[in-house]
NULUM-51839 format. One record per residue: residue in one letter; residue number from 0; chain; x, y, z of N, C-alpha, C, O in turn. Coordinates in nm, 2 decimals. Example, Ala and Ser with C-alpha at 12.3 -4.5 7.8 and 13.67 -1.06 7.14 Angstrom:
REM NULUM-51839
(r 'A',0,'A',(1.32,-0.57,0.78),(1.23,-0.45,0.78),(1.32,-0.33,0.78),(1.42,-0.33,0.85)),
(r 'S',1,'A',(1.28,-0.22,0.71),(1.37,-0.11,0.71),(1.29,0.00,0.79),(1.34,0.11,0.80)),
***
This chain:
REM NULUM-51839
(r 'X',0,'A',(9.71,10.59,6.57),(9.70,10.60,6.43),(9.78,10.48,6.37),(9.87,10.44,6.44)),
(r 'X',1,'A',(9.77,10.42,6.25),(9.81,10.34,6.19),(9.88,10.35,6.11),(9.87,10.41,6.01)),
(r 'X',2,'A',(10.02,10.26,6.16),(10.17,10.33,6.09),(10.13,10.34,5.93),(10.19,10.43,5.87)),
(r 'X',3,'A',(10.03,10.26,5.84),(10.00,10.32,5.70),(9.97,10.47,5.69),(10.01,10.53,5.59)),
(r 'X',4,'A',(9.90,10.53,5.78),(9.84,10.65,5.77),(9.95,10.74,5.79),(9.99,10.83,5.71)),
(r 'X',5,'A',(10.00,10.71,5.90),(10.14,10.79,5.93),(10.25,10.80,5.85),(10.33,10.89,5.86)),
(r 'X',6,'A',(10.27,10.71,5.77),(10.35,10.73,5.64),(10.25,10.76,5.50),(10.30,10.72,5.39)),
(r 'X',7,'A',(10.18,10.80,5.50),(10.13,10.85,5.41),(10.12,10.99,5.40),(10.12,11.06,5.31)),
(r 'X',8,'A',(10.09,11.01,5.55),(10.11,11.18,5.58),(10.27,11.18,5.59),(10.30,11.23,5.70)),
(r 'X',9,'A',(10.33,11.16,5.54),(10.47,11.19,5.61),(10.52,11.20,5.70),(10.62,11.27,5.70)),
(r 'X',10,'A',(10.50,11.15,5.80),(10.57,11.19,5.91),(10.66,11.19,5.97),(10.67,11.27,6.06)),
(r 'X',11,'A',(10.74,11.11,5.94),(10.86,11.15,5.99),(10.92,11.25,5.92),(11.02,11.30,5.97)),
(r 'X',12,'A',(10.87,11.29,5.81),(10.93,11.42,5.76),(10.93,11.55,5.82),(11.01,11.64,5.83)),
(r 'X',13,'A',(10.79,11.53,5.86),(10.70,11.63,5.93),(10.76,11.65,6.11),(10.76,11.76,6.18)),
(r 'X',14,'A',(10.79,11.52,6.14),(10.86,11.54,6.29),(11.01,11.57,6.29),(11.07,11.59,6.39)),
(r 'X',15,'A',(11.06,11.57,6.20),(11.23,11.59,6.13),(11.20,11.77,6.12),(11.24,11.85,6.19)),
(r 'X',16,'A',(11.14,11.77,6.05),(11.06,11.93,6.04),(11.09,11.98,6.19),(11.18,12.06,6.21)),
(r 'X',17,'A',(11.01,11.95,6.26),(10.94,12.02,6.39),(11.08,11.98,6.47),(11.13,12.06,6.56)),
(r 'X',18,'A',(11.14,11.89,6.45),(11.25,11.91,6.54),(11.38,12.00,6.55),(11.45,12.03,6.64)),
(r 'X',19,'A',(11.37,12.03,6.38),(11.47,12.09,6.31),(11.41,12.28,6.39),(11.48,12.37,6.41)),
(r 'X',20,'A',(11.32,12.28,6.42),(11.27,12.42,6.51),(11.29,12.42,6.65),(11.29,12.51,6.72)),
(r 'X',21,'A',(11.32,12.30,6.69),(11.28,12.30,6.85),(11.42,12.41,6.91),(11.52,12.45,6.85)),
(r 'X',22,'A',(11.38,12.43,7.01),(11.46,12.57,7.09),(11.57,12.48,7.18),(11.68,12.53,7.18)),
(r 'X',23,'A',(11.54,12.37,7.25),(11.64,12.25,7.33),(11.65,12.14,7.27),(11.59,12.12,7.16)),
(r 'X',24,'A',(11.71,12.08,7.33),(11.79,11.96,7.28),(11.70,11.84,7.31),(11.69,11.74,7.24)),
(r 'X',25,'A',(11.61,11.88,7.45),(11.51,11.79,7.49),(11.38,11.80,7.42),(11.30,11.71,7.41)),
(r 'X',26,'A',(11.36,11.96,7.37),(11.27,11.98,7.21),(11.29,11.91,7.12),(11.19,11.86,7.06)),
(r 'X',27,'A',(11.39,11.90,7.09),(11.41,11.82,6.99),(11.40,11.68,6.95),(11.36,11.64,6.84)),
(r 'X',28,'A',(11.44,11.59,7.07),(11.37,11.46,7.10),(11.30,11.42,7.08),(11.29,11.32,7.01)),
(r 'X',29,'A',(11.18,11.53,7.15),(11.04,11.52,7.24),(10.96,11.49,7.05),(10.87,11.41,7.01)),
(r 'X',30,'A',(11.03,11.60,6.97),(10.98,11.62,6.86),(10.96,11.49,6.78),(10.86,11.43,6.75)),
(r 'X',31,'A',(11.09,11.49,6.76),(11.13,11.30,6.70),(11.08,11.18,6.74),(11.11,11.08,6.69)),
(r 'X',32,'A',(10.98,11.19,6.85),(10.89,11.13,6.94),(10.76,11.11,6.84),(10.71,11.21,6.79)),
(r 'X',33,'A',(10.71,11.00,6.81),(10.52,10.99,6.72),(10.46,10.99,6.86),(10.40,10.90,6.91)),
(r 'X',34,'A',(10.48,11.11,6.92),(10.40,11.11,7.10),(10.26,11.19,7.03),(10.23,11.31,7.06)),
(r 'X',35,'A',(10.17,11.13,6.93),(10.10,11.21,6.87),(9.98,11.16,6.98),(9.99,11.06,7.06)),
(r 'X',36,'A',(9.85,11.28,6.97),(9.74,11.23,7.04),(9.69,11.09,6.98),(9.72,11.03,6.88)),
(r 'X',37,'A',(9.56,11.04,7.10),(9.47,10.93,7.05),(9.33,10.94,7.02),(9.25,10.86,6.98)),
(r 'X',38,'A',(9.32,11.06,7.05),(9.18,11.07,7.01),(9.16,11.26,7.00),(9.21,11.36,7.04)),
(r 'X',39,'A',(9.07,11.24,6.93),(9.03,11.40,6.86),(9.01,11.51,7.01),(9.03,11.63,7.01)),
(r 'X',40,'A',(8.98,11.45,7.10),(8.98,11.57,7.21),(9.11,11.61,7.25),(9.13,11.73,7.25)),
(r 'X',41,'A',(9.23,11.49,7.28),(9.35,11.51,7.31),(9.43,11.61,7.16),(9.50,11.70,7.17)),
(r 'X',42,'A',(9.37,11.55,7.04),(9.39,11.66,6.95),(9.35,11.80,6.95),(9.40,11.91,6.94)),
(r 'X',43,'A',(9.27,11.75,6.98),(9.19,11.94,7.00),(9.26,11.97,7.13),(9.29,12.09,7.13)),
(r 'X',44,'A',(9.30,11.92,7.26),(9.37,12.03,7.34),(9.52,12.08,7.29),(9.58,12.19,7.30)),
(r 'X',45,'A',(9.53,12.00,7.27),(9.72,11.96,7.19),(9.70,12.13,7.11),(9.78,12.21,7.14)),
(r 'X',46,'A',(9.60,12.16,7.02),(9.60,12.25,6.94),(9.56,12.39,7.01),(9.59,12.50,6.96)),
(r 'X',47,'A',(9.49,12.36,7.12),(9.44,12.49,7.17),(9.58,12.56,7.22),(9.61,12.67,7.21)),
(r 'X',48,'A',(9.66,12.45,7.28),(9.83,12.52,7.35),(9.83,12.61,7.22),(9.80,12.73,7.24)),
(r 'X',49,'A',(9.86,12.58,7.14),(9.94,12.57,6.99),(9.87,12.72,6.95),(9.95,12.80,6.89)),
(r 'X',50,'A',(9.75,12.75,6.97),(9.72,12.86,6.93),(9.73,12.98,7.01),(9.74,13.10,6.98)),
(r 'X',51,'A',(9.75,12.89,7.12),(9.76,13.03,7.28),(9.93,13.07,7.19),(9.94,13.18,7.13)),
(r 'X',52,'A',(10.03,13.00,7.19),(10.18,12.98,7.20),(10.18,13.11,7.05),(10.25,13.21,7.02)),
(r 'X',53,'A',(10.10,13.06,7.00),(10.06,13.19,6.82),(10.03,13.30,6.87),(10.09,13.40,6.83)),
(r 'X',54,'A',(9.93,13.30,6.98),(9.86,13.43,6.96),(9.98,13.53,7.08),(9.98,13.65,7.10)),
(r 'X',55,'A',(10.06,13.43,7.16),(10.16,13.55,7.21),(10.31,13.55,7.17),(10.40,13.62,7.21)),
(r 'X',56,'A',(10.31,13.44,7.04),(10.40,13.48,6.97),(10.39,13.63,6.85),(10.48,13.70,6.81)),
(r 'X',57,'A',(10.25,13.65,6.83),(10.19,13.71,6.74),(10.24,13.86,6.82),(10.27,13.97,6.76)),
(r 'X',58,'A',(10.23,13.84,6.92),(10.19,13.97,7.03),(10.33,14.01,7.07),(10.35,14.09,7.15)),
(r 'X',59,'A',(10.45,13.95,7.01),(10.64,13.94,7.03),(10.63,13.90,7.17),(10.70,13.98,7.24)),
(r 'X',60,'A',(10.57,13.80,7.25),(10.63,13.72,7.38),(10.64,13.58,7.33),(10.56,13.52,7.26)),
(r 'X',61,'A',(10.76,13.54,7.38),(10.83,13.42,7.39),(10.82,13.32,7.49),(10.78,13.37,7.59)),
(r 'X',62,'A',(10.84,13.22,7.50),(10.87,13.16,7.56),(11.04,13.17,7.62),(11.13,13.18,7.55)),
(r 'X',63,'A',(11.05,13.16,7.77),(11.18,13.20,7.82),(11.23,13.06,7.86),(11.22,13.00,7.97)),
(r 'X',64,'A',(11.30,13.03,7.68),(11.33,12.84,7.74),(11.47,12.86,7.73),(11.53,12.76,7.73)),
(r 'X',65,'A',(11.56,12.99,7.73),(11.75,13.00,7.73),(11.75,12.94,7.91),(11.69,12.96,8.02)),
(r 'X',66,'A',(11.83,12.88,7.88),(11.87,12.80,8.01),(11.81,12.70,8.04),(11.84,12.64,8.14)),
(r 'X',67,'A',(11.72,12.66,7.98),(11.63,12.51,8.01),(11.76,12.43,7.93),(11.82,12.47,7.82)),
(r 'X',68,'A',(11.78,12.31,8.00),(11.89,12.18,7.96),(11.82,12.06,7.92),(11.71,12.03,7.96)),
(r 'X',69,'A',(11.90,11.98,7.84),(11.84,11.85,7.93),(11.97,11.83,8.02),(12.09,11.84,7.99)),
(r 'X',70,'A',(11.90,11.78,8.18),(12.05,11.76,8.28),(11.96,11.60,8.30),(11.97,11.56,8.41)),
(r 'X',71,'A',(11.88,11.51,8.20),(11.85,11.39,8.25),(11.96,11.28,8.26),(11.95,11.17,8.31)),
(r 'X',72,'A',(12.07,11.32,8.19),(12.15,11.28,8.19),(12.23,11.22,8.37),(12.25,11.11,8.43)),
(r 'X',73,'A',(12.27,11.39,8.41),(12.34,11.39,8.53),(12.24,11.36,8.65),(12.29,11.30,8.74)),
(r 'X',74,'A',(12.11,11.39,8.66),(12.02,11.36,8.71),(12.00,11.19,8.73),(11.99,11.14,8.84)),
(r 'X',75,'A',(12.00,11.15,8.63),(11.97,11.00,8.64),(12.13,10.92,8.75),(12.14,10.83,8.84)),
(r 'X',76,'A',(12.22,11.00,8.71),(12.31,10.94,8.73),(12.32,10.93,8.93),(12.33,10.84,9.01)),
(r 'X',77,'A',(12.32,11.11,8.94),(12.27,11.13,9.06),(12.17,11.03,9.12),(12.22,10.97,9.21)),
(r 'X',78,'A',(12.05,11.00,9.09),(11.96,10.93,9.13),(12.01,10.73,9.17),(11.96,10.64,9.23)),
(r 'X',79,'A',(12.14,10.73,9.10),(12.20,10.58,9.12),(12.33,10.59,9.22),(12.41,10.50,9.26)),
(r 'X',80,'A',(12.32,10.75,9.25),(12.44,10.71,9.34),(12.62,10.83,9.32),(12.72,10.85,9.38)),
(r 'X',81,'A',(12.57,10.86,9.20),(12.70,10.86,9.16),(12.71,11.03,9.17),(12.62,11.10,9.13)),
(r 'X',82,'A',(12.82,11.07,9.21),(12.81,11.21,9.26),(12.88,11.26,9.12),(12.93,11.19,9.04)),
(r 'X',83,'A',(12.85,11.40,9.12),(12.82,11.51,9.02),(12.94,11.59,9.03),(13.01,11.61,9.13)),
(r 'X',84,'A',(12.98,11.65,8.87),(13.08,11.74,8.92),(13.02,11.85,8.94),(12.89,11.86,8.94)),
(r 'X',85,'A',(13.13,11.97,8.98),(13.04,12.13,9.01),(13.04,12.15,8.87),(12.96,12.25,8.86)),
(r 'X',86,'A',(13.06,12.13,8.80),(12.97,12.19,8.64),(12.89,12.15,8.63),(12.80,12.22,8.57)),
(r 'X',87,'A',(12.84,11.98,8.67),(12.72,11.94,8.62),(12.64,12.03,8.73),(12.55,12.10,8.71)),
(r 'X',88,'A',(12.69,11.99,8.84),(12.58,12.10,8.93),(12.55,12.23,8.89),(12.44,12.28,8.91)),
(r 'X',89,'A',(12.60,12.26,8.86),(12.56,12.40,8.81),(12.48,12.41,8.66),(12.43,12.52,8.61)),
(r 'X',90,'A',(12.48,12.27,8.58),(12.41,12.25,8.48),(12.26,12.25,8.52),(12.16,12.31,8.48)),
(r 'X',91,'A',(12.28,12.16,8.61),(12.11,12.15,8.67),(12.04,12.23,8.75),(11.92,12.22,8.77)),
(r 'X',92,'A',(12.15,12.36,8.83),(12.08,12.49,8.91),(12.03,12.60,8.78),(11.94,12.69,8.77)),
(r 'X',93,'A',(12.13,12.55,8.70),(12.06,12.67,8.59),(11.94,12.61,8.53),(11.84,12.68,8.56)),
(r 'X',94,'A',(11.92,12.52,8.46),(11.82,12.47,8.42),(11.70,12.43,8.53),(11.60,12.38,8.50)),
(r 'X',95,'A',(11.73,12.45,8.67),(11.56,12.43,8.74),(11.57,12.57,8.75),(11.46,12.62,8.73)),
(r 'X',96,'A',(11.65,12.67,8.78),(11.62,12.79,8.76),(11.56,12.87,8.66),(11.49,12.97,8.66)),
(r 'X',97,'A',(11.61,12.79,8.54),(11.50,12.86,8.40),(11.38,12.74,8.41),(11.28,12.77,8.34)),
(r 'X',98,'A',(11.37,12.64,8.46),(11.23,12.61,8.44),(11.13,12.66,8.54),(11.01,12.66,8.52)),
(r 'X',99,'A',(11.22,12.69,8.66),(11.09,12.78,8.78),(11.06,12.93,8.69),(10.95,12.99,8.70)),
(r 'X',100,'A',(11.14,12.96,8.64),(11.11,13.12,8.55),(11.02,13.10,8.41),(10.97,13.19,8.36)),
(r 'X',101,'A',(11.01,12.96,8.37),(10.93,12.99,8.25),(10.78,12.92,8.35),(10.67,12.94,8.29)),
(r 'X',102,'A',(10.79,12.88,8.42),(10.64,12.79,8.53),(10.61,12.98,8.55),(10.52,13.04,8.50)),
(r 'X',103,'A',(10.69,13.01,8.61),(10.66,13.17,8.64),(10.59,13.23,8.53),(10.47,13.25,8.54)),
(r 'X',104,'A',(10.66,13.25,8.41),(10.63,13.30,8.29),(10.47,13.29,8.24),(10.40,13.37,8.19)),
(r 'X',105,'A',(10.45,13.15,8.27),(10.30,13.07,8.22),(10.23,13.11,8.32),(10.12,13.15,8.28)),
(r 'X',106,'A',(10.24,13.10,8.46),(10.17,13.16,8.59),(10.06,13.24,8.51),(9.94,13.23,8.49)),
(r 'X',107,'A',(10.19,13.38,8.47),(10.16,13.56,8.50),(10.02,13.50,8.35),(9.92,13.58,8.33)),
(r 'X',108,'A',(10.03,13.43,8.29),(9.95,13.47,8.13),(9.85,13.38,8.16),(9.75,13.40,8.10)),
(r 'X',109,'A',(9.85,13.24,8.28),(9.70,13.21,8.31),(9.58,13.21,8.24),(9.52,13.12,8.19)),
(r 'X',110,'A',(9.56,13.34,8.25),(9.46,13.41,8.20),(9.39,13.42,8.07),(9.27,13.42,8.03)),
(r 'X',111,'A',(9.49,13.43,8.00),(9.49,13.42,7.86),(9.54,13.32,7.80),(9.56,13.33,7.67)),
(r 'X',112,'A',(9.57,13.22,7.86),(9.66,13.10,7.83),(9.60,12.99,7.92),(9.67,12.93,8.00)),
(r 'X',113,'A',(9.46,12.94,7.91),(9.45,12.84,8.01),(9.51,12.69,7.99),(9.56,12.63,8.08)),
(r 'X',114,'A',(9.49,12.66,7.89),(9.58,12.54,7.76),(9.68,12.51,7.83),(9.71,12.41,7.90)),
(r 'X',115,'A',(9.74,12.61,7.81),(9.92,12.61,7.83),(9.95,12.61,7.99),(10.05,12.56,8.05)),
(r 'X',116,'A',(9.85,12.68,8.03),(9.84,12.66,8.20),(9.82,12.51,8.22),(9.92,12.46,8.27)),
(r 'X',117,'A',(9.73,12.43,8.20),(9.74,12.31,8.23),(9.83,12.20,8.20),(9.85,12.09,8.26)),
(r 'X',118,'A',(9.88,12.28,8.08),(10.05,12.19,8.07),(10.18,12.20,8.14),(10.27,12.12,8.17)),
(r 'X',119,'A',(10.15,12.32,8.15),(10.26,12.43,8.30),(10.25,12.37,8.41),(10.35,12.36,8.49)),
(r 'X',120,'A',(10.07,12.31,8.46),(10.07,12.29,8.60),(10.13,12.14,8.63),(10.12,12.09,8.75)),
(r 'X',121,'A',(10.20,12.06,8.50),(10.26,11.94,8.53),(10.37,11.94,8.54),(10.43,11.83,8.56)),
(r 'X',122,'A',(10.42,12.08,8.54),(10.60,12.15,8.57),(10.57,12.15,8.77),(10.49,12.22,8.82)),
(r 'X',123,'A',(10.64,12.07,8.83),(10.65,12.04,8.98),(10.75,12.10,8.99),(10.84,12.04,8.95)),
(r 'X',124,'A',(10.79,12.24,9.05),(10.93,12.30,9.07),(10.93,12.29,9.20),(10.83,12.33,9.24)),
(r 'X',125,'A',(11.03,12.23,9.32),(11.04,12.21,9.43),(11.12,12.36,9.47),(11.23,12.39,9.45)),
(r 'X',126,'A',(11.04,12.43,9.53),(11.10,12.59,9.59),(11.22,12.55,9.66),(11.32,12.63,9.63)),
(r 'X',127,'A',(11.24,12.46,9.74),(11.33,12.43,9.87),(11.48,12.45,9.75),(11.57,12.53,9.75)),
(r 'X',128,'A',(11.44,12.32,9.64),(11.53,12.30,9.56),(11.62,12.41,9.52),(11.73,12.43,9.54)),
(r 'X',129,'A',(11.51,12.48,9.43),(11.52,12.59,9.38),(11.63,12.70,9.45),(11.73,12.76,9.40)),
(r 'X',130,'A',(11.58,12.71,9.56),(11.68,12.83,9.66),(11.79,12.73,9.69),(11.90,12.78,9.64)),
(r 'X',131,'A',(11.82,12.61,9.77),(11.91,12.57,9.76),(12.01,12.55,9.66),(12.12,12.53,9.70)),
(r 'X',132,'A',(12.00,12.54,9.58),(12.08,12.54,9.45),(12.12,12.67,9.40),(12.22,12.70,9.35)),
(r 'X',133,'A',(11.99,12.77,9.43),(12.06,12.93,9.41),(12.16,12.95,9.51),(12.26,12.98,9.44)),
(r 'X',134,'A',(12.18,12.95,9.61),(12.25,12.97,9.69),(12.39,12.88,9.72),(12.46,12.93,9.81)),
(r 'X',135,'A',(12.43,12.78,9.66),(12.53,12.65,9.68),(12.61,12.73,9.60),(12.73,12.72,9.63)),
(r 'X',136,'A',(12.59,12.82,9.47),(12.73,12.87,9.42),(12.78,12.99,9.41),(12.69,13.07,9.40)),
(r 'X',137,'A',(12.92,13.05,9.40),(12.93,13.18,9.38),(12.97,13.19,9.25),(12.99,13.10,9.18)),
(r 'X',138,'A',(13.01,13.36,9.21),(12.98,13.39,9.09),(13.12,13.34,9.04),(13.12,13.36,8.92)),
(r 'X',139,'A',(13.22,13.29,9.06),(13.31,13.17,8.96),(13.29,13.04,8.96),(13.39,12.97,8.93)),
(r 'X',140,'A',(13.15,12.98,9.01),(13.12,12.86,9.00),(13.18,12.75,9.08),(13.23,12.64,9.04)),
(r 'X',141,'A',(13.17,12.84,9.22),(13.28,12.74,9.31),(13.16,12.72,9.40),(13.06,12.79,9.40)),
(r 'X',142,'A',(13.18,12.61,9.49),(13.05,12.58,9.63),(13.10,12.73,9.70),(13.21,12.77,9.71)),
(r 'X',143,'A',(12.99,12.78,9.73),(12.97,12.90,9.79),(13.03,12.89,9.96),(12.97,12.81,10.04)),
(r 'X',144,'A',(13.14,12.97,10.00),(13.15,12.97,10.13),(13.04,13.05,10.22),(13.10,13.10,10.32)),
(r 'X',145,'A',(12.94,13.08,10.21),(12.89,13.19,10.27),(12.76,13.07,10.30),(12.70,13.07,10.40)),
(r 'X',146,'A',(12.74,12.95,10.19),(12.63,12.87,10.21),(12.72,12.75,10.32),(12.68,12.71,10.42)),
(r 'X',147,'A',(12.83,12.70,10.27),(12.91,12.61,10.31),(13.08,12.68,10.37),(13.19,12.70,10.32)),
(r 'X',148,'A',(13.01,12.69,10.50),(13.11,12.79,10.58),(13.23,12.67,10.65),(13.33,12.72,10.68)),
(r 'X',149,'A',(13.21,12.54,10.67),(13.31,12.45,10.67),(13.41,12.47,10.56),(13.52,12.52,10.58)),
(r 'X',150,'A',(13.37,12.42,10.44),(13.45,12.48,10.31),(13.53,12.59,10.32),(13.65,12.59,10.28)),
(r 'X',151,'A',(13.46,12.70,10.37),(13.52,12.85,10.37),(13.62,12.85,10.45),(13.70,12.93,10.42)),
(r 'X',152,'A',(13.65,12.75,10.60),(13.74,12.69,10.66),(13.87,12.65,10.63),(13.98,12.69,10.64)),
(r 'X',153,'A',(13.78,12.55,10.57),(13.88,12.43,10.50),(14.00,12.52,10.38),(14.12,12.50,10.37)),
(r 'X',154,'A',(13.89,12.63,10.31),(14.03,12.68,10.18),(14.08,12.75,10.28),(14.20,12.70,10.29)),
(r 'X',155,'A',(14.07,12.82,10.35),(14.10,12.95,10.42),(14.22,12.88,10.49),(14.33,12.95,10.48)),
(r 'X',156,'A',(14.23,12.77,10.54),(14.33,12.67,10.59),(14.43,12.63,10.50),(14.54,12.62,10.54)),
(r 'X',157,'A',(14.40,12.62,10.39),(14.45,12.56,10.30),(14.59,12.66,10.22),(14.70,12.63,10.17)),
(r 'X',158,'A',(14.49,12.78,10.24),(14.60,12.91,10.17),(14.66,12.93,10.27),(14.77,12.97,10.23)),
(r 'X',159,'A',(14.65,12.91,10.45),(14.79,12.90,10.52),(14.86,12.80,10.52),(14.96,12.80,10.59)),
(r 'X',160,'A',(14.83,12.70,10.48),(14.94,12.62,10.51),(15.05,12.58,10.37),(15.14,12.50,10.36)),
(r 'X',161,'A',(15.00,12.68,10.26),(15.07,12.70,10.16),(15.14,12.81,10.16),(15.21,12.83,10.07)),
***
């Protein structure tokens, strides 16, 4: 579209709008993004999500995006090398854990949601990951000795020799 037309409709008002609703942080972005369609079909799918997302908002189901992050941050960083604290790790176990749960979520409605199914099916959740990361922590956010039994060693050593 043509930045005249797009400021004639307002739009950045209109994307200031839609971000001022978004549920994450990476909603919100994504919002502030002119990632508008290019052609009337890409509009017409864009809208069919949009109406599935109405008609089970209509129906009181949500979308289950509490715990989705953005971790592109620590991720990126990870990907150059640079190691992670255990908070950030556990930023990013929570957040692929709520995005395998909302890919879940969109699975179960398929049916009634084919739109939104095809946008779901560009959510790639690696299972391996998924369990691996459920499993790396315990419940005070420490590396799990039960997964990492060296560790469990290592403190267990550590409290005798103190």
């Amino acid at each position: 579209m043509k930045p005249l037309s797009l400021d004639s409709l307002d739009i950045g008002l209109l994307l200031s709008a839609l971000a001022g609703k978004a549920e994450t942080s990476l909603g919100r972005r994504k919002s502030e993004d002119a990632d508008l369609a290019d052609s009337h079909a890409g509009c017409m799918e864009r809208y069919q999500v949009v109406q599935e997302l109405w008609a089970l908002w209509e129906e009181q189901e949500r979308l289950p995006l509490s715990g989705v992050l953005d971790v592109s941050d620590p991720v990126g960083r990870s990907q150059r090398g640079i190691r992670l604290l255990p908070g950030e790790l556990i930023q990013v176990r929570d957040s692929v854990l709520a995005m395998q749960g909302l890919r879940r979520w969109v699975d179960d409605r398929a049916g009634r949601c084919p739109a939104l199914m095809l946008r779901a099916g560009l959510m790639e959740i690696d299972p391996f990951l998924c369990s691996s990361l459920g499993r790396s922590f315990d419940e005070d956010g420490g590396f799990s000795g039960r997964e990492y039994p060296q560790l469990e060693e290592l403190r267990n050593r550590q409290v005798e020799l103190r």
